[in-house]
Every structure is written in C-alpha cells, then in structure tokens.
C-alpha positions, -999 to +999 in steps of 0.1 A: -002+526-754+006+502-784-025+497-808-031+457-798-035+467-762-061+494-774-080+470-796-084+449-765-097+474-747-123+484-775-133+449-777-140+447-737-160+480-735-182+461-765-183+428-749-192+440-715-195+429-681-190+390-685-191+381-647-222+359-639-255+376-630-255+347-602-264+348-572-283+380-579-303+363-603-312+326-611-289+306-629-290+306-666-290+273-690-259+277-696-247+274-661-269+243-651-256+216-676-270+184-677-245+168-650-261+194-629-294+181-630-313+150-616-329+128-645-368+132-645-381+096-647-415+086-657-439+055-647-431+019-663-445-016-660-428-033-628-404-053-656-392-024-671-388-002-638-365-032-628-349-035-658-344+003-657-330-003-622-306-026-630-288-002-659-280+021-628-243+016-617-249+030-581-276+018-569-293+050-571-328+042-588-361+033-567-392+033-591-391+068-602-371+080-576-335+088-575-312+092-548-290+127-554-263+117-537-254+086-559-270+100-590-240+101-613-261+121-645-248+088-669-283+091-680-285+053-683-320+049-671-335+075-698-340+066-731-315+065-757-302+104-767-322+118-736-303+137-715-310+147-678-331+178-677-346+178-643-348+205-621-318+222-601-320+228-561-296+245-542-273+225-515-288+212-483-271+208-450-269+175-433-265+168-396-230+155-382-234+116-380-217+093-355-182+073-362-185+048-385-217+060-409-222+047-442-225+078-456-256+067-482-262+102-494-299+098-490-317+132-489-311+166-466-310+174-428-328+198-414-322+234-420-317+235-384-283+215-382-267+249-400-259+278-378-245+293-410-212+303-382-194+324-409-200+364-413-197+377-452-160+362-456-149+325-461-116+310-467-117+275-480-087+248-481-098+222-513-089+190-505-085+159-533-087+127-515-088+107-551-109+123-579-112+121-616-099+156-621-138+165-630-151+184-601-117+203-594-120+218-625-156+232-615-141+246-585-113+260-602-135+272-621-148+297-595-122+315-590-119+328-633-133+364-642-168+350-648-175+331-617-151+356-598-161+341-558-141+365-546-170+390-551-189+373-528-157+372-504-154+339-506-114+332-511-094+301-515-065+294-491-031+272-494-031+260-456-062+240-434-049+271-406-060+298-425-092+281-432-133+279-423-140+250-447-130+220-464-139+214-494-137+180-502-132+164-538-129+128-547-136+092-529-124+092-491-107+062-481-096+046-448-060+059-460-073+091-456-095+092-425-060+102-405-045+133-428-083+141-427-084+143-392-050+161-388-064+188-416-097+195-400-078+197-363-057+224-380-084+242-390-097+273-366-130+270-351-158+277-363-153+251-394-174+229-418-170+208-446-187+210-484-183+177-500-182+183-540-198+160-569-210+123-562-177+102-551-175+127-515-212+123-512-216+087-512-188+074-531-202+072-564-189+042-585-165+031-553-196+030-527-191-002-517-153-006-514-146-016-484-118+008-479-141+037-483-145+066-456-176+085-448-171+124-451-200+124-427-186+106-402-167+139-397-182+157-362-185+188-383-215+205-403-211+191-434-231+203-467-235+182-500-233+192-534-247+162-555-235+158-594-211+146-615-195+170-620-218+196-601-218+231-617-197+256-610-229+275-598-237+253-573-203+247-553-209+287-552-245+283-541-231+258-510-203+281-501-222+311-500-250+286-476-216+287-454-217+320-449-259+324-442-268+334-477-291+309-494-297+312-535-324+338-540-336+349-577-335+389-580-314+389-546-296+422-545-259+429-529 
C-alpha cells in the first residue's frame, strides 16, 4: 500500500464518521440554511404591511402570514441584511385534487390522505420539467457520502418502471401534462409524487403563466416540499414520509 493511500486512511480514521446524524437526530444549522426556512414576520402599521406586501414577487404575503408554498426565501419583506430564520417543519401530504386545480400551494392535507403504501425501500425516478438547476443539486445532493439515502433504502432509479415516486423538479407546463402522464402510467402501483422547492409547488415566479400545470392535478398522493431551494434534509424528510417514517429527534434505526 503506497504512503498517500495510507495518509488518507489516517486522515479518515481522525476525521470520523461524516454521514449525517439525520434522521436519527434533529437537523443541525448547518443543514437547515436559510432557503430552508420561512421568514418570521412581525406586526406593522396597515401602510407598511401593504407596502411590505407589495415587495413580495409571488404573491405570498398576507399580514404576517406567509404562504409556504410560494415563499421563495428572497427575504424581500424582512429588513435590509435580515435573513429568513424561521422555524423548519417537516413535509405534509396533500390530498389528490380534481383535473384542472390551480395548484395554490396553500397549507397541508390531512394526515389521513397518506397511506404511507411503501415498506422500508423506495425507488424514485427525478423528473426536471424546467428548473433553475437549484433544487437538483439538493437532491443530488442526497445521494453523496454525507447524506448517503441509500442508508435509509431509499435509492434512485433511471426508468418511471422501476419506480414508487416521482420526484418532481421545476415549473410544470401544459407541454408537459402528456410525458407526465405517460411517466406516471409507467410507473408500478402503488406510486406517489414529491414535488421539490417552490416552482413544483405552486409555480414560484411562473404562477400565473398561463401555460402552467398543476402537479396536483395528478390523481396521485402527492407530498410538498416548500423552499427555494429546500434542504437536502428535507427532500430526505419527505421521501422517508413515503415510506411511513415521519422526522423524529433521537429516533433510533
């Protein structure tokens, strides 16, 4: 064994293990960035709560509440240098919606839409149906040495019939609606969807072009994971909701 090669090896028994403590325990700071997180706004005078409004390029402001789904973490609506530190929750299922839904990514379903059909193994096929590059990296992301989701025996897949989910990235369009379709008919039953970061969840920026398609409009479970770009830790924390397995601090394997 040359000497470089045992130098690394030196240097890895020092370092340790590097693989996230997640989902076993809470995420730490470092894994919850501030795209992660949903602004924590405070009370104004009406003109300044409007004016506050205004600065928000979807649409996602009301008072002091913000919708999720459109939130895109610019941080326009905090003051100047403040980043968004709110909390982080973990994904929510919504119910399937009929043909046609606007898709306004305006809060959870109840828990009681997700049969959570998927035992301790999920393949996923990721989809891009027109991103900024931004969330695929998070999900690449997942599959490095520190993320490692194959731990959790959650695997990525080249082909929609080898899969359980779709993983969606990127603003749906009409364009789309029919490879969509073809896709998720592929796809082996039981299936579901997880629509990543703000553009699959409401269409971010692009929510009111009028070529957009509703990922919810799909007649299959679909679970949201808000942000721009989410976390790597919480595309994890919705795939492992796939397969019945909720984010729990102190959870053990």
């Amino acid at each position: 064994m040359g000497e470089p090669m045992v130098g690394w090896i030196i240097q890895a028994v020092r370092r340790g293990r590097l693989t996230t403590r997640f989902p076993r325990a809470a995420p730490t700071e470092e894994e919850l960035p501030p795209t992660a997180r949903l602004p924590v706004l405070t009370p104004l005078p009406s003109e300044a709560s409007r004016l506050r409004e205004a600065r928000c390029p979807t649409e996602a402001i009301e008072g002091t509440m913000i919708d999720d789904g459109r939130c895109l973490r610019c941080a326009r609506c905090l003051p100047p240098g403040a980043p968004a530190q709110g909390p982080w929750d973990g994904p929510e299922p919504r119910p399937p919606r009929g043909p046609g839904s606007a898709g306004s990514g305006n809060g959870p379903g109840p828990d009681s839409v997700w049969a959570a059909p998927f035992a301790r193994s999920l393949h996923v096929f990721p989809i891009d149906v027109g991103s900024c590059q931004a969330c695929n990296l998070e999900v690449l992301a997942l599959a490095n040495p520190y993320y490692d989701a194959s731990r959790l025996g959650i695997f990525f897949t080249p082909t929609p019939r080898h899969a359980d989910l779709l993983l969606v990235m990127g603003v749906p369009t009409a364009a789309m609606e029919e490879p969509f379709r073809r896709t998720l008919e592929a796809m082996p039953t039981p299936k579901a969807i997880v629509a990543v970061g703000a553009c699959a969840v409401s269409g971010g920026l692009f929510r009111h072009l009028p070529g957009r398609w509703a990922v919810e409009s799909a007649p299959v479970p679909v679970i949201y994971v808000p942000g721009c770009p989410p976390a790597p830790v919480q595309i994890l924390a919705a795939l492992r909701r796939a397969v019945g397995t909720p984010r729990a601090e102190g959870e053990r394997r």
